[in-house]
matplotlib code that plots the C-alpha trace (Angstrom):
import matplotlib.pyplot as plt

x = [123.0, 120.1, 119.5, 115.6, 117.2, 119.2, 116.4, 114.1, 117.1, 117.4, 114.1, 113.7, 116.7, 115.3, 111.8, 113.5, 115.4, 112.4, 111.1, 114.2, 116.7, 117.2, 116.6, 113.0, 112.0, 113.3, 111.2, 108.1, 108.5, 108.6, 105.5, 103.8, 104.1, 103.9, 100.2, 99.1, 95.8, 94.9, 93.1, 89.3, 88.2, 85.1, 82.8, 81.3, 77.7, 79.0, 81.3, 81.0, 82.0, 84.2, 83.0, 84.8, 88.5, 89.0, 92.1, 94.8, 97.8, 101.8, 104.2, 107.7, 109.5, 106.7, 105.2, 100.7, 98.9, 95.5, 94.7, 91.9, 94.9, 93.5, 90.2, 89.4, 92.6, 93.2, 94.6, 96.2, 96.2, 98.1, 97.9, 101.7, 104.0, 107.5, 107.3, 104.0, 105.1, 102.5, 103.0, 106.7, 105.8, 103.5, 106.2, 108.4, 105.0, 103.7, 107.1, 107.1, 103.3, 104.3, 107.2, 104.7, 102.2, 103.5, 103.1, 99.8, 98.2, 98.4, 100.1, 99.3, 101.9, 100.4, 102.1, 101.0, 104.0, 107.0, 109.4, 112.7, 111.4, 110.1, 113.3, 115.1, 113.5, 112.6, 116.5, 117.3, 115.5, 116.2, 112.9, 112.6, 109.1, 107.4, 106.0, 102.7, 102.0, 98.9, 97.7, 95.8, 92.7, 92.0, 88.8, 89.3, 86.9, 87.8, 87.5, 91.4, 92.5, 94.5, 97.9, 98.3, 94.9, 94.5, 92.3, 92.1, 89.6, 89.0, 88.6, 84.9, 85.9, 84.3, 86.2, 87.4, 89.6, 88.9, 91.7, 92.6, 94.9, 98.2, 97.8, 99.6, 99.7, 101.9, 99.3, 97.5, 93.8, 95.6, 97.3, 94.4, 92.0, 94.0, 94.6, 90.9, 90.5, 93.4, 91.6, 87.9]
y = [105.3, 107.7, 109.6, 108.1, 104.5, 105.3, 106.2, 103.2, 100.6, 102.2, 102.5, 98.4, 97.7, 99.0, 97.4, 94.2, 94.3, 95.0, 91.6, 89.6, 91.0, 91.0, 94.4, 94.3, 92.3, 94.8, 97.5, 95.4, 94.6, 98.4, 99.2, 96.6, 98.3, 101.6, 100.9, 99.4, 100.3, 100.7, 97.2, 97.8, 97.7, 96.0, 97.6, 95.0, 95.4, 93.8, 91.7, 87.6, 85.4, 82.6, 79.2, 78.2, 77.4, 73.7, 74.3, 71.9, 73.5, 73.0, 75.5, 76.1, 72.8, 70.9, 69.8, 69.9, 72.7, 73.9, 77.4, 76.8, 78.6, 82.0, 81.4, 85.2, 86.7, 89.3, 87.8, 89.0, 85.9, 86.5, 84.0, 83.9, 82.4, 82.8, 82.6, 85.5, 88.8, 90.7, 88.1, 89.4, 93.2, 92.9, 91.4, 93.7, 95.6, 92.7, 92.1, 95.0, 95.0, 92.1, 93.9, 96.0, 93.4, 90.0, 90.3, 91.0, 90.0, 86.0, 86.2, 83.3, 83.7, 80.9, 79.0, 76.3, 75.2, 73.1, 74.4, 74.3, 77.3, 79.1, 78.8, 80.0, 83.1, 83.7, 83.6, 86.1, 88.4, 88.0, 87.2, 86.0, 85.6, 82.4, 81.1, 78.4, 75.5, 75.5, 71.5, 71.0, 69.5, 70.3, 72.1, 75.3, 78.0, 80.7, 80.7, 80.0, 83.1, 83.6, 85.1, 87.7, 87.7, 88.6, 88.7, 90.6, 88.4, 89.9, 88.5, 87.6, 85.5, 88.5, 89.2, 92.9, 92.6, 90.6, 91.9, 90.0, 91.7, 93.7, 96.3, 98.5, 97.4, 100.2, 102.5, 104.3, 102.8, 99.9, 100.5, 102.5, 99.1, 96.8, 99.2, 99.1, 95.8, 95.1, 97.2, 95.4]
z = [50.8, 50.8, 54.3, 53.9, 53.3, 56.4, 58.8, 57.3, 58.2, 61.3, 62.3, 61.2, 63.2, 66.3, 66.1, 65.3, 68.2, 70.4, 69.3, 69.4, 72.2, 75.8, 75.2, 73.9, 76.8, 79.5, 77.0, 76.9, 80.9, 81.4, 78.7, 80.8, 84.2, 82.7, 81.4, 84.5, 86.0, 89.7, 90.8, 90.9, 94.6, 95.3, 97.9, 100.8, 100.1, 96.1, 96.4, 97.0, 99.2, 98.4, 98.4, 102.0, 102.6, 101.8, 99.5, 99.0, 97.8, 97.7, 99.2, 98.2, 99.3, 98.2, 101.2, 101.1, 103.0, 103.3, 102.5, 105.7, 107.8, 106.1, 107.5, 109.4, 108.1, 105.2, 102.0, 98.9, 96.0, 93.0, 89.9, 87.6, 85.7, 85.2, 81.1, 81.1, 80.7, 82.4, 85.7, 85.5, 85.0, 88.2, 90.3, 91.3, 92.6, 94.2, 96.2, 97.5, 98.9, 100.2, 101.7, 103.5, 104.7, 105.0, 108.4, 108.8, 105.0, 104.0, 100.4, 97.8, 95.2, 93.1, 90.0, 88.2, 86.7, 87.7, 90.8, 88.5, 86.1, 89.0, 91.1, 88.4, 88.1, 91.6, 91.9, 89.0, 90.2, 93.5, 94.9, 98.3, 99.0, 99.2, 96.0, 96.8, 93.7, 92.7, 92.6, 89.5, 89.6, 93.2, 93.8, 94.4, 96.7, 94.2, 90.4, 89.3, 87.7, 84.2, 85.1, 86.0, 88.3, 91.5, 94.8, 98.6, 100.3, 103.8, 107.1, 106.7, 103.4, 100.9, 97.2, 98.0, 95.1, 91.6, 88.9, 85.9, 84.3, 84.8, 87.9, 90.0, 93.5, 94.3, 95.2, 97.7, 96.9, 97.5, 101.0, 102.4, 101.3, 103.1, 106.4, 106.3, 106.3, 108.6, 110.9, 110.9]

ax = plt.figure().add_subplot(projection="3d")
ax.plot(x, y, z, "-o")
ax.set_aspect("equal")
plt.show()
């Protein structure tokens, strides 16, 4: 076999196996959060205000809630699913904001999909923090986000934060934006 041959099988072999093994999914995963931006802050004199707080949704045994319990409180809303491969690659990031603030933030971890395919992965990944269902067809105050989308909506009800794709919530932008919000 020719050493060019060689290389060219080898080189094949290894981009086929980013497509079609574990392996290439850890690989993408990590491309995914390595490419991820900083989430655009909005200031307060241009962002919007979301259309009130009537909000039926499900939380993670299934029982109905209304998202009128964040009224005057700082929230972080993340739109994912288990199957989407930027959701995953923001998860580990938006654990551990939520780490950091579930005290003092509201988080809205919101899936459309069915709870056995999110309980699975929750559990593989050893994710502990509360997952809410998204009900569909319920009118919604906010526009429903594509995964993986995202909102910080502060106390006065005003879209700090409107990211649709992959970001890093990992950051200091991001921890100095909600201490400031915390703090009005």
């Amino acid at each position: 076999m020719k050493k060019n041959t060689f290389f060219s099988l080898l080189l094949f072999a290894a981009i086929l196996s980013f497509f079609v093994t574990p392996l290439g999914d850890y690989s993408k995963l990590f491309l995914n959060r390595l490419f991820a931006s900083s989430p655009t802050i909005i200031d307060s004199d241009s962002s919007n205000k979301i259309n009130g707080y009537s909000w039926k949704l499900k939380d993670a045994d299934w029982n109905f809630f209304n998202f009128e319990k964040s009224k005057g409180k700082v929230v972080f809303i993340n739109f994912w699913a288990s199957w989407h491969l930027p959701s995953r690659a923001q998860m580990k990031e938006v654990r551990e904001l939520y780490d950091r603030y579930h005290d003092r933030v509201d988080f809205y971890i919101i899936s459309n999909e069915e709870r056995e395919p999110v309980e699975a992965y929750m559990a593989k990944n050893n994710y502990t923090f509360p997952i809410t269902y998204q009900i569909i067809g319920e009118p919604s105050p906010i526009g429903l986000l594509e995964p993986p989308g995202c909102y910080v909506i502060d106390k006065d009800g005003m879209i700090r934060v409107h990211q649709t794709d992959i970001s890093d919530w990992n950051n200091g932008a991001v921890d100095v934006l909600l201490e400031e919000l915390l703090a009005e």
